[in-house]
C-alpha positions in Angstrom: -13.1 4.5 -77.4 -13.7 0.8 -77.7 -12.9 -1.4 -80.8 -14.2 -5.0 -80.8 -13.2 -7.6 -84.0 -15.1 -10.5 -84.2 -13.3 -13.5 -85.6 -15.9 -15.6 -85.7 -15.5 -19.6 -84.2 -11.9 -18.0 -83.2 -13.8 -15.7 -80.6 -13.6 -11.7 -80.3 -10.9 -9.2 -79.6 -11.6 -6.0 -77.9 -9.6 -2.9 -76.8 -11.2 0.2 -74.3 -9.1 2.6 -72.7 -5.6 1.2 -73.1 -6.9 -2.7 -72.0 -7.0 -5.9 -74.3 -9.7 -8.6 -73.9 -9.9 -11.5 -75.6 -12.8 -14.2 -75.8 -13.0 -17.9 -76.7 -16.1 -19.1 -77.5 -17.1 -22.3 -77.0 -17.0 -25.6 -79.4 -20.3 -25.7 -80.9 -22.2 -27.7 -84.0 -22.3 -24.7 -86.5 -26.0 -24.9 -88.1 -25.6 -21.0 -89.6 -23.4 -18.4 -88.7 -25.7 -15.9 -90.4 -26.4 -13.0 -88.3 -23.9 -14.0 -85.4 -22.4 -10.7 -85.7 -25.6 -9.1 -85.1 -26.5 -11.4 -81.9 -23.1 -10.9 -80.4 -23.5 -7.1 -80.7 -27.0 -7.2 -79.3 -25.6 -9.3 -76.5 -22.7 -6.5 -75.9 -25.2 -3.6 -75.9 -27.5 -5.7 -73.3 -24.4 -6.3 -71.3 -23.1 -2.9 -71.3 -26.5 -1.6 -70.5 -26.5 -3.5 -67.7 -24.8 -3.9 -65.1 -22.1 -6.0 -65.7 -18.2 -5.8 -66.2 -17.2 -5.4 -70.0 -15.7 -8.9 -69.4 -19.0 -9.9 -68.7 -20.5 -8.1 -71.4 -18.0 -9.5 -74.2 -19.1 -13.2 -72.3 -22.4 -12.8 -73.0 -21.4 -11.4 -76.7 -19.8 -14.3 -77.4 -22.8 -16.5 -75.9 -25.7 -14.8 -78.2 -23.6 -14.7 -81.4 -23.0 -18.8 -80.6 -26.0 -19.1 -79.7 -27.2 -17.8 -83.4 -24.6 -20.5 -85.0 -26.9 -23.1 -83.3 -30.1 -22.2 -85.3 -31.4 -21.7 -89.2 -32.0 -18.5 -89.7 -30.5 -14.9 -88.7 -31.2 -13.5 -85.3 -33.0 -16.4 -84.1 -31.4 -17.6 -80.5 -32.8 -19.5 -77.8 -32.4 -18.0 -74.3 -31.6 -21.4 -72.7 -28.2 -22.0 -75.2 -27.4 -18.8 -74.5 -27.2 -19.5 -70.2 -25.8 -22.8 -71.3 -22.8 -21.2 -73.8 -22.3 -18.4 -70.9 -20.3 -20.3 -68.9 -18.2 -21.8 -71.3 -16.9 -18.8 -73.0 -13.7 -18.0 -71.8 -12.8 -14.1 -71.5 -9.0 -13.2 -70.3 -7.4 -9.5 -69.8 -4.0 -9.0 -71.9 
């Protein structure tokens, strides 16, 4: 089972088979947070889909949904902020 809580500019929580991530996003300039929620679970699917770690899946969560934040409009995300915001999100096992 897997439970993930989004807090939104105070990151994510998540919990799978008795383990606790956590994930900072970056600082960003907010323009919208509507329809972060959605990016960041399109961006967990995409990573768990893949083949990537679930750190590195909740990573690239947290990139799309801040990623969203940055434009007008829900669901709208540029590909480059997301690479950019990628390696600033921090991800740490509990």
């Amino acid at each position: 089972m897997l439970v993930v809580v989004t807090m939104g500019a105070a990151g994510a929580v998540a919990v799978m088979e008795h383990r606790l991530w956590l994930a900072q996003p970056p600082q960003i300039e907010a323009v919208s947070a509507v329809g972060s929620g959605d990016a960041f679970l399109a961006g967990l699917a995409c990573g768990m889909l893949g083949d990537r770690s679930f750190a590195d899946a909740l990573r690239l969560a947290v990139a799309a949904g801040s990623a969203n934040a940055l434009q007008l409009g829900a669901g709208k995300l540029a590909l480059a902020d997301v690479e950019a915001l990628l390696e600033q999100v921090i991800v740490t096992e509990e």
